[in-house]
Every structure is written in C-alpha cells, then in structure tokens.
KOLZANU-975591 format. One record per residue (C-alpha): residue in one letter; residue number from 1; x, y, z. Coordinates in Angstrom, 2 decimals. Example, Ala and Ser with C-alpha at 12.3 -4.5 7.8 and 13.67 -1.06 7.14 Angstrom:
BEGIN
type, seq, u, v, w
a, 1, 12.30, -4.50, 7.80
s, 2, 13.67, -1.06, 7.14
# end
This chain:
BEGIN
type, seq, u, v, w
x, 1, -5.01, 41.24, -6.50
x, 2, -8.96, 40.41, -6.75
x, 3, -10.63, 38.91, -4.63
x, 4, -11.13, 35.96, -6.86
x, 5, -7.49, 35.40, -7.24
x, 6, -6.93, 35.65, -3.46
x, 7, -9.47, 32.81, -2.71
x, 8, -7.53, 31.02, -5.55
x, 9, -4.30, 31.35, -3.84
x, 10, -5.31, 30.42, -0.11
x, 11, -7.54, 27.52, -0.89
x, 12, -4.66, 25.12, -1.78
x, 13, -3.49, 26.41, 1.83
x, 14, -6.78, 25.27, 3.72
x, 15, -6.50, 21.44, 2.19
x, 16, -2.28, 21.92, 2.40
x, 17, -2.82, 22.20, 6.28
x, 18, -5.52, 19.71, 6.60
x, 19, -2.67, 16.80, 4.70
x, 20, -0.09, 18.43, 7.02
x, 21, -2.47, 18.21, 10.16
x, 22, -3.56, 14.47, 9.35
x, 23, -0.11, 13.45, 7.16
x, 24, -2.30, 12.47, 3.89
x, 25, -0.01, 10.22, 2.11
x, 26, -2.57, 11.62, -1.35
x, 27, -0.22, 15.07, -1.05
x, 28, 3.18, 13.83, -0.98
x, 29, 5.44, 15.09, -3.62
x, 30, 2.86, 17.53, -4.73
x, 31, 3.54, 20.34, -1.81
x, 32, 6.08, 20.67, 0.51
x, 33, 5.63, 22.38, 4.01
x, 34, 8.74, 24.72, 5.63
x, 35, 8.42, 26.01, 9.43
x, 36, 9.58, 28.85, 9.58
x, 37, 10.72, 28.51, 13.42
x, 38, 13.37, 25.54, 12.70
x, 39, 13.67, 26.79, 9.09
x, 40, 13.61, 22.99, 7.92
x, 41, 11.43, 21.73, 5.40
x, 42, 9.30, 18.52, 5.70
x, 43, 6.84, 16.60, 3.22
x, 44, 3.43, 16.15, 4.72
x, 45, 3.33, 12.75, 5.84
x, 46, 6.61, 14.06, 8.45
x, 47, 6.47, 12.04, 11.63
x, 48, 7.93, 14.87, 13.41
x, 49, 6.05, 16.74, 15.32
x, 50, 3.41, 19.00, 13.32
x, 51, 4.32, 22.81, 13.55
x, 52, 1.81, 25.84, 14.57
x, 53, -0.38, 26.62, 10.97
x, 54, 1.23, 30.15, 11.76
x, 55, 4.63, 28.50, 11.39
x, 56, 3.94, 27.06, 7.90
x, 57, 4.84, 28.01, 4.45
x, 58, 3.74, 25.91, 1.37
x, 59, 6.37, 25.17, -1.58
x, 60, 5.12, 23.42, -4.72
x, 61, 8.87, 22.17, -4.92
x, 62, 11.86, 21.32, -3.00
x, 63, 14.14, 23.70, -5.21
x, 64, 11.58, 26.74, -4.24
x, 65, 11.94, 25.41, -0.19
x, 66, 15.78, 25.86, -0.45
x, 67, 15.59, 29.15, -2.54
x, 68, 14.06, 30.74, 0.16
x, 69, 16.63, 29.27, 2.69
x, 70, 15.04, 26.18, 4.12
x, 71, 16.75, 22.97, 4.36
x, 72, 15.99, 19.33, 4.20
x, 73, 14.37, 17.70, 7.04
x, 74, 16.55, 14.57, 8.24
x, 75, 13.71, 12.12, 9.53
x, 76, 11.08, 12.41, 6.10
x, 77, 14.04, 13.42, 3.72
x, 78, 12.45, 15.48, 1.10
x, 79, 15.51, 15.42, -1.37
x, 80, 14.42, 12.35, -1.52
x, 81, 11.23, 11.24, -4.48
x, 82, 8.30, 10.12, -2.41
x, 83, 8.85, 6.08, -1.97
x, 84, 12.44, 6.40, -1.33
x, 85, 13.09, 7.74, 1.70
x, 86, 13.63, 5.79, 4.89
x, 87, 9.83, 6.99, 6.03
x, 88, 8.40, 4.34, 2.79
x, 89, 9.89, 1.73, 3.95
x, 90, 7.26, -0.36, 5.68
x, 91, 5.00, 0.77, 2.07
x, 92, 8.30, -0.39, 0.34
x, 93, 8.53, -4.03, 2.32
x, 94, 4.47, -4.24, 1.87
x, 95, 4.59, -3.82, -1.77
x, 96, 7.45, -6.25, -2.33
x, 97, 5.55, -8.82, -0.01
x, 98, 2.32, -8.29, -2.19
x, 99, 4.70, -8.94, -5.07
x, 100, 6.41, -12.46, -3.38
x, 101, 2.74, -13.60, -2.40
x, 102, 1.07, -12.77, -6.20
x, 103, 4.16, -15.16, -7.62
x, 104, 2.70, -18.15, -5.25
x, 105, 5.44, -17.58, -2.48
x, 106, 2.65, -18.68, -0.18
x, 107, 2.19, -21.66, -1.86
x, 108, 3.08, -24.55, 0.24
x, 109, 5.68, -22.33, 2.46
x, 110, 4.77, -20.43, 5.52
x, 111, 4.70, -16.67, 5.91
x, 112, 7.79, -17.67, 8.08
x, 113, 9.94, -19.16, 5.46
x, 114, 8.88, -15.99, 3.33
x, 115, 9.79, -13.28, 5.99
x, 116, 13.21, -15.52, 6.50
x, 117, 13.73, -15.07, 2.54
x, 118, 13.55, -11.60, 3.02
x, 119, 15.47, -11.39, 6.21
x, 120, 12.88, -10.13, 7.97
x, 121, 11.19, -11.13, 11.35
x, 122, 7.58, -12.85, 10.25
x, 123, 5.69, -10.21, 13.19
x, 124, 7.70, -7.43, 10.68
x, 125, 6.20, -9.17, 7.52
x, 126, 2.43, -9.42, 9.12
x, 127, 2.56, -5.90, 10.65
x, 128, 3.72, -4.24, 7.35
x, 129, 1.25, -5.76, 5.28
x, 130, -1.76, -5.29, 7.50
x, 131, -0.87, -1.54, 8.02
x, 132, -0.53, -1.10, 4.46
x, 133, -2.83, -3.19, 2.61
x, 134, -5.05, -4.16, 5.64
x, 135, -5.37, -7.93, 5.36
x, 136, -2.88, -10.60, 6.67
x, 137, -0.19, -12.12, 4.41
x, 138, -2.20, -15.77, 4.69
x, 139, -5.41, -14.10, 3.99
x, 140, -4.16, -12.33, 0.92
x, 141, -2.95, -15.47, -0.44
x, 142, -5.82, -17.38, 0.40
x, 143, -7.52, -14.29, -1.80
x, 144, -5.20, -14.91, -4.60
x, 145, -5.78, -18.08, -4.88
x, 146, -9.26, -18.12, -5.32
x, 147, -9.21, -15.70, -7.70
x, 148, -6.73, -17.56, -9.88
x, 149, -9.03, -20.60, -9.51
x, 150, -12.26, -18.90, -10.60
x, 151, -10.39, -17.83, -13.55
x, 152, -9.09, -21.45, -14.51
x, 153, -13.14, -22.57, -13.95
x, 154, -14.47, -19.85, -16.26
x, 155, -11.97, -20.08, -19.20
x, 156, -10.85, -23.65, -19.13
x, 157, -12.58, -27.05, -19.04
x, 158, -9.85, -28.50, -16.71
x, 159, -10.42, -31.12, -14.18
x, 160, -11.31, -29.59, -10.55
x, 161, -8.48, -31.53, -9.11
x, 162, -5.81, -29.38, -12.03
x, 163, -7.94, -26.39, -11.17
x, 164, -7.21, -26.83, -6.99
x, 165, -3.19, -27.70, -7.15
x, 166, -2.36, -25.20, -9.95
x, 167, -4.07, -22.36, -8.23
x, 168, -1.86, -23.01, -5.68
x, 169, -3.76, -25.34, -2.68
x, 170, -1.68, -27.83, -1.49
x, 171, -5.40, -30.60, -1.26
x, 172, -8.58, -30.70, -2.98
x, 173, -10.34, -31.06, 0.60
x, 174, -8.84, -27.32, 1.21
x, 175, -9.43, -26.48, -2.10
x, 176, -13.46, -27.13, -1.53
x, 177, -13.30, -25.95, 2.00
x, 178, -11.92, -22.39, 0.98
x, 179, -14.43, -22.41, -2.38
x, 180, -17.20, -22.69, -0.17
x, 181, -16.66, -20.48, 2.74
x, 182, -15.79, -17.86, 0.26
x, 183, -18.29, -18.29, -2.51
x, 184, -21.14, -20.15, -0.30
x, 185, -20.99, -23.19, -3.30
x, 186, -18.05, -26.01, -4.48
x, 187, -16.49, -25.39, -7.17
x, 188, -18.31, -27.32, -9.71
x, 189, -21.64, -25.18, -8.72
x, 190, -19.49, -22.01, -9.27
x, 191, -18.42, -23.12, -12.71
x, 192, -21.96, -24.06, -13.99
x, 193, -23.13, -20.68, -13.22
x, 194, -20.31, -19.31, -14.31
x, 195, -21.42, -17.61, -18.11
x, 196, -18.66, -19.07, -19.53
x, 197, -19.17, -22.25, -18.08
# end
C-alpha cells in the first residue's frame, strides 16, 4: 500500500474518533463504531460509556459490523435508521413541537395546553425544545409570529389591526409591544420602509 493510500485510509479514523469522543450527531448513519472488548456495536452519538480508541473499529455499515461478528448495541440501537431509535426521541418530540407551534398551536393556548395535547409534562415540552433548537417554546412562537406579520406588511395593504390578529396575537397593544422590542419601530414605520411598502 503507498503511503498516500495509507493516509487516505486512517484519516476518516482521526475525525471517526473525534465524533465518537464528542458524540457528533453530523456522523450518525454515516460510520458505525464496534469495541472490540464487548464485541457490540454502537453509532457515535452512544450514551454509553465511550470505549479506549485502541478498542475501536470503524464500519461504514451495520451489515459490515455484524459480518465481522459484532452485534447491535441495546441503548443507541443501530438496526435502527438514525431518528428512530429510542436515543432521537427528545429530537423526535422537538421537531413535532416546532411543527404544532409553526401551525399557530401557540396561538391563544399555553405551552401547557400544548404539552397536555401531546401528553407530555410542559417542563418535558420546554426542556426538549431548548436542548434541541435552543430557544423556549413561547419565544419561538413569539418569533413566528413576527415573521408572519412582516410578511402580511410587505405583500399586502391590510389594516394593522388584520395584520396583528391573523399573525396570531391575541391584542393590537401586544401586537405593537412585540413589533417594537423586536424591530426597535411599530409596525406602520416597519411597513413604510419596507421596499415593498
């Protein structure tokens, strides 16, 4: 083998162990990581605990893994497609919350009521969301909101008033209030400098 083809072939090992050693969520489903000790195979983002480098071998695919006599790891399931497994399902619950929130469930209701639609505590609801999309379920709204707003100012001619309750406020006073703490001007300033305003 030359030398060129070694480097080649050990330097998807030095970033493999660096996404094993800090669980990069980028490499899962594209490597998977046996130990030869326990003779299990994991998918990098495993919350077990992380094996010796010595310890490791690197399979491009779970079929190669069990080839060589390695079996499935029980707590990050790697039979499993990426987003399936018990492991995703905080990413799972965050993604479906993003979802609920995007459709207006925030829109007059509490982040209660929604985490009581979903069966969920609301702490469970909060903590998902801000671990996987870093912002709280109000805030995101709130976000949402004003984005659907600035839209309505810049392509329609409809009365601020329209503009606040269909975007989802439940009061013009609000309506301003957010506008301006966001944007630093009301909504009728935004709109004239808007370019399609």
């Amino acid at each position: 083998m030359s030398a060129s083809a070694t480097i080649a072939a050990e330097a998807p090992n030095a970033a493999w162990h660096q996404a094993v050693d800090t669980r990069d969520p980028a490499f899962d489903g594209v490597f998977f990581v046996a130990i030869t000790s326990t003779r299990i195979y994991c998918r990098p983002v495993c919350p077990s605990r992380i094996a010796r480098r010595e310890n490791r071998r690197f399979f491009r695919s779970r079929v190669g893994a069990e080839e060589s006599g390695y079996r499935p790891c029980r707590r990050c399931r790697p039979e499993l497609a990426p987003g399936e497994t018990p492991l995703d399902a905080v990413s799972r619950l965050a993604h479906r919350v993003v979802e609920q929130i995007s459709a207006g469930a925030l829109n007059g209701r509490s982040v209660k009521a929604l985490a009581d639609e979903l069966g969920l505590s609301e702490r469970h609801v909060r903590r998902a969301l801000e671990r996987e999309v870093g912002v709280s379920p109000s805030s995101l709204a709130l976000e949402q909101r004003l984005r659907t707003a600035t839209r309505m100012l810049a392509g329609t001619r409809a009365p601020i008033t329209h503009v606040a309750y269909a975007s989802g406020f439940q009061s013009l006073r609000r309506f301003n209030a957010a506008f301006r703490e966001h944007f630093q001007m009301s909504p009728s300033e935004w709109r004239r400098q808007s370019p399609r305003g």
